[in-house]
N, C-alpha and C positions, 0 to 999 in steps of 0.2 A: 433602473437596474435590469439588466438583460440574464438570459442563463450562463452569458461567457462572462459573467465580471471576476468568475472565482478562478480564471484560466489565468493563471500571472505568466507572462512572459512566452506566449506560445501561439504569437500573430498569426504566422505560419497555417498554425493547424487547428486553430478559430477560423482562417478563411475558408479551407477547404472544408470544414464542417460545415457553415454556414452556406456553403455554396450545394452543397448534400442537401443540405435542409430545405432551403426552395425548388431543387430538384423532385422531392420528396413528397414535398404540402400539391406541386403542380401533377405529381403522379397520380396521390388520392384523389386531387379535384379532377382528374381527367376520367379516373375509372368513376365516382360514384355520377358523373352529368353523364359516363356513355362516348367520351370524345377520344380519341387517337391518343396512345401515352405519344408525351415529346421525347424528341429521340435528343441522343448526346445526352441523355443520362448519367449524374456525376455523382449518383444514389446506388449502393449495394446493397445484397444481404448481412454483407459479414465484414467486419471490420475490427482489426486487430491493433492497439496500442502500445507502442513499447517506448520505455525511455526508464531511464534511472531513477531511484526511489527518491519519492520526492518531487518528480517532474508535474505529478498533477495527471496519473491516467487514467485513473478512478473518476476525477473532476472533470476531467475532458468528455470520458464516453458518460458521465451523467449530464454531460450539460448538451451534450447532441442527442437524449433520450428527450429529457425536456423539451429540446425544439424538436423534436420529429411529432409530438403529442400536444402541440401549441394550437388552441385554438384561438387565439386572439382574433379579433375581426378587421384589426389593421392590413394583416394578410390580402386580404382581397384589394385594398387600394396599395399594395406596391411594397408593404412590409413588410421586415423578414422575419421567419419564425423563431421564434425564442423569445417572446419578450420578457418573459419572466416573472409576468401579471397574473397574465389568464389560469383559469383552475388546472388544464393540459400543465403549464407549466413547475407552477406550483404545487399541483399534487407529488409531481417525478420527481421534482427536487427534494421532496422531505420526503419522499419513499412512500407513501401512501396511492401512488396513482395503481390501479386494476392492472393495468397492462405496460408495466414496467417489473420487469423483476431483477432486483440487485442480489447477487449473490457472492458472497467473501466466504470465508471460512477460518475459524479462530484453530484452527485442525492444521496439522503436516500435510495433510493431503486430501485432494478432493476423489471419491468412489466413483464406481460404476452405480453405485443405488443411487446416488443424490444425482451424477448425471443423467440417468434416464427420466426421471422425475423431469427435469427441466427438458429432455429431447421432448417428451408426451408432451409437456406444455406448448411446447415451440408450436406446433400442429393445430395449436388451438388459433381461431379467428379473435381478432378485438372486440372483447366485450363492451369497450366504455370507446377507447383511444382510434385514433387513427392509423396504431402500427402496435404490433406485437415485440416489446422490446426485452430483449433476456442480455444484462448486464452481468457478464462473469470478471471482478475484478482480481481473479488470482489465480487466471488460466493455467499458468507457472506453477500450478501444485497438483493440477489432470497427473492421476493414475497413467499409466499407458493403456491398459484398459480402458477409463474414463477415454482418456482421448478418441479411442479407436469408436468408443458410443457416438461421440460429439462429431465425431467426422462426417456420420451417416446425414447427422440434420443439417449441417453447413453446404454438404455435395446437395442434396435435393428439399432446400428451403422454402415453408409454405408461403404461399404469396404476400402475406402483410407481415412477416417476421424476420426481426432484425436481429442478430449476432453481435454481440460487442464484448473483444476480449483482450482481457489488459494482463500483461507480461512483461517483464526487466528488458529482457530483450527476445530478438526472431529465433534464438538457440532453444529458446526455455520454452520451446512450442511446437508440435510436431510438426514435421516439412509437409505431411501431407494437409494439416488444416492451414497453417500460414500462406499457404499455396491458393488458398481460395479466400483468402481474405484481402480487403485493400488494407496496406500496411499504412500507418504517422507513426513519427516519430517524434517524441517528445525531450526536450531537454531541459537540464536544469535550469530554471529561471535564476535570473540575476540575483545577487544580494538585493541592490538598492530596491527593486521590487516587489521582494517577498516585506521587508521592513514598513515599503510603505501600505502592503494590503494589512498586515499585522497593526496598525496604525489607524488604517479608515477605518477598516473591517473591526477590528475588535478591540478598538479603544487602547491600544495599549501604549503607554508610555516612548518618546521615539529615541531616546538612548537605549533603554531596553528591550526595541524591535528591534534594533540597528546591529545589535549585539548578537542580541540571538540567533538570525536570520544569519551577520558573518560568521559566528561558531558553528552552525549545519550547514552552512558554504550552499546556502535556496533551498535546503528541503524544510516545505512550506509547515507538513505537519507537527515537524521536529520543532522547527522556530517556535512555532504556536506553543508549543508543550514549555518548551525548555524557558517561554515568555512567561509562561501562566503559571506552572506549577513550581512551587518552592522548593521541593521532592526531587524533582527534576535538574533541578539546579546542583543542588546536593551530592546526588549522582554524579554529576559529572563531573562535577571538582575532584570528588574522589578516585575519580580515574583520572585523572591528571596528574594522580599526586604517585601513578604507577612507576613512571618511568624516573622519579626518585626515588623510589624506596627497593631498588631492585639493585644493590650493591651487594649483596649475597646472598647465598643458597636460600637461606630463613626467610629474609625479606621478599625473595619470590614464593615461596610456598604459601607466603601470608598475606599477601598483596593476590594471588591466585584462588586461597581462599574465600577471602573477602568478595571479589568480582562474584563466586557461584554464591555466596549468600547471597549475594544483595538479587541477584537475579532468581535466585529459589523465592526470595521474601514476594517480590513481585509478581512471580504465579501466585503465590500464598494468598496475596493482597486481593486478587482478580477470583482464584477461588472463595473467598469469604463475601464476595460479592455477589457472584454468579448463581457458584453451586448449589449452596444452600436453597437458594428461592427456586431453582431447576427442580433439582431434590423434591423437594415439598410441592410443587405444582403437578408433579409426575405424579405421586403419592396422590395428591386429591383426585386427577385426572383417573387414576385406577382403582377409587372408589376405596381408602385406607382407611380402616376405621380409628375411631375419634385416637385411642391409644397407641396408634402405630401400627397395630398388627396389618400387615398388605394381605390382600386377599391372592387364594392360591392362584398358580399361571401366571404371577407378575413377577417372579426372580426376574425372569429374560431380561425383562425393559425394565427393570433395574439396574441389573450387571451391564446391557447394552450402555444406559448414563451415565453409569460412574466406568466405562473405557474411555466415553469420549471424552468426562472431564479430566480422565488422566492425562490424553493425546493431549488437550489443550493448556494442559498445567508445564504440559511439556513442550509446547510450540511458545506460549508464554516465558516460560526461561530461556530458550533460546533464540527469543526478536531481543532480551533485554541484552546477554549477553553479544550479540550481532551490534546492537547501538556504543554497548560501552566501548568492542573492537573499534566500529567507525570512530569514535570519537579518540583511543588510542591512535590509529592511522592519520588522521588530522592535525594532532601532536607533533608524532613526528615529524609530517609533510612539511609544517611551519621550521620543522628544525632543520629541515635541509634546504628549505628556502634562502634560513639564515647564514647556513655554511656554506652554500653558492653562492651568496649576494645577488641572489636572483630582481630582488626589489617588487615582488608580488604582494596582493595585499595578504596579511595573517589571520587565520582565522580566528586563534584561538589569544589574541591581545591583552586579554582579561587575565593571562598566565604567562606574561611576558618575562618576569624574573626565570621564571623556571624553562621556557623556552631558551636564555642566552645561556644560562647555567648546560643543558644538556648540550649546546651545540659547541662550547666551547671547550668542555668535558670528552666528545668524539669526533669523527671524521665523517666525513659524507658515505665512504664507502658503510661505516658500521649503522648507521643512518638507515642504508638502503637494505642492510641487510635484519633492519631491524622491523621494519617495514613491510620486508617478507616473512619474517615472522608472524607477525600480525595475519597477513592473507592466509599462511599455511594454518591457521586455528580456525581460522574462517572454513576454512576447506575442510578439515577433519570433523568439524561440528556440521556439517551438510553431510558428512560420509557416518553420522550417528557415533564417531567415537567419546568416549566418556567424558563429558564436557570437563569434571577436575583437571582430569588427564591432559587431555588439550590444553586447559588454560595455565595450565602447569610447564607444561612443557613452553610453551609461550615465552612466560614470563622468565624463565631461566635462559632464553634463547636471546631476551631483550637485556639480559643480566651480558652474555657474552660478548653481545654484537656481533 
């Protein structure tokens, strides 16, 4: 097992990683013997991932972290880095290695404070690893500020640190950093291949990888989710069951409702998970005593905690309500397949009564116009308007065609 086995469908840009990577292992060994770097260098500072949710750009730039910190000793007679063994390896992959730093954020948006924190660190030499690796997987959420921090460390990078930043796409990233970064570009992997890693990888049944994997039409995470969890499943039927109960005014309002609970319950569920243990760790952390009372000077970094678990109760409703839209738009997509006679495969098979029922019920044009609907809520929920509102407006809009 190598660090690319978890790369499903993305040869492409497993070669050119891999080909980085022996570039890379041949750099260090040249500088610590003293010898001439080899030129034709196919190794950057900075390197940028984009491809659709799903594609696996989080997995790609962790599995090129892995191999750039691979100390296997097959290396030296002819092997490539990554094996997947060695502690290099193994520490990157499960987050634990020194000089590997992963950063996501469960937040709307990533600061100027959290990014200088990471610039200072970039500057720092490998304490353990062979390379200084700073994995940003939601570049896509930089501040413009943040951006403008992050530019300074990309334009004059210290010599053993590597950049790797994962984005939807090259729009969702400032010209000026994409401009110094090597770009890949990742695409959705195949059905047949997310099913079958769903299948080696994590035991799961191959009707019900086969299934899952064609209802998120290759987004790997979603398959996984929608394989595993019976919650999950739940969910989705019940957005399925939108674009029948939307025959008047009521029916949308209450079908609109439903979608913000269910997606309020789901922050709900993550807060009682989370918070509480945050909460109370912060509390020990600043010395509370046995009955609660916090000692004085700690409001701040109390009210500071409970913003950010509001931002994230609120980023939290809004990836749920984004999944239940995608799986909306996948509905339809199936329904205009069926009124063109296009002959594509369907995603959503498991709801095939109710896909002939809608197509047979409207025309392709009210289809496409139902479609856009969907995107327009997409868009209004990215511009912060009142998620009801938006989903309201939606669902009356999938009411008229």
């Amino acid at each position: 097992m190598t660090v690319w086995d978890d790369l499903v469908g993305q040869d492409r840009v497993q070669e050119q990683l891999g080909a980085a990577a022996r570039d890379a292992d041949a750099l260090v060994t040249a500088d610590s013997e003293g010898k001439p770097v080899p030129p034709g260098s196919k190794m950057t500072h900075a390197w940028l991932f984009t491809g659709p949710p799903g594609s696996g750009r989080s997995t790609a730039a962790r599995a090129f972290a892995a191999a750039l910190q691979c100390t296997s000793p097959d290396r030296a007679l002819g092997g490539a880095p990554g094996c997947g063994f060695c502690d290099g390896c193994h520490t990157a992959l499960i987050g634990t290695h020194a000089d590997v730093e992963v950063i996501r954020t469960d937040l709307l948006s990533i600061g100027v404070k959290e990014t200088r924190e990471l610039v200072r660190r970039a500057q720092l030499s490998p304490a353990v690893g062979r390379w200084q690796v700073i994995v940003m997987e939601d570049a896509d959420r930089l501040t413009e500020g943040a951006g403008n921090v992050l530019l300074k460390a990309v334009e004059e990078p210290a010599p053993r640190t590597v950049w790797l930043l994962c984005a939807p796409s090259l729009e969702d990233v400032l010209p000026t950093i994409r401009s110094r970064c090597r770009h890949l570009t990742l695409r959705t992997p195949p059905v047949d291949a997310v099913a079958d890693v769903l299948i080696r990888r994590d035991g799961i049944d191959p009707e019900r990888a086969a299934s899952a994997a064609r209802a998120t039409q290759g987004h790997i995470g979603r398959a996984r989710r929608l394989a595993t969890d019976e919650r999950a499943r739940a969910r989705r039927a019940a957005v399925l069951k939108v674009p029948l109960r939307v025959h008047d005014v009521g029916g949308c309002l209450k079908a609109a409702q439903e979608l913000i609970d269910t997606a309020t319950d789901d922050a709900k569920q993550l807060a009682e998970e989370v918070d509480v243990k945050e909460t109370d760790d912060l509390k020990a952390a600043l010395g509370a005593a046995a009955g609660g009372r916090m000692p004085r000077g700690t409001a701040g970094a109390m009210k500071e905690l409970e913003d950010r678990q509001k931002r994230r109760r609120t980023r939290t409703q809004r990836d749920s309500l984004d999944l239940a839209l995608s799986d909306l738009t996948g509905f339809y997509r199936d329904v205009l397949a069926l009124q063109l006679g296009s002959g594509i495969a369907l995603a959503n098979t498991d709801v095939r009564d109710a896909l002939d029922r809608v197509a047979e019920d409207s025309t392709a044009e009210r289809t496409l116009r139902r479609i856009e609907a969907v995107i327009a809520c997409r868009r209004a929920l990215d511009r912060n308007v009142a998620p009801l509102l938006a989903v309201e407006a939606m669902t009356v809009a999938l009411r008229a065609g």
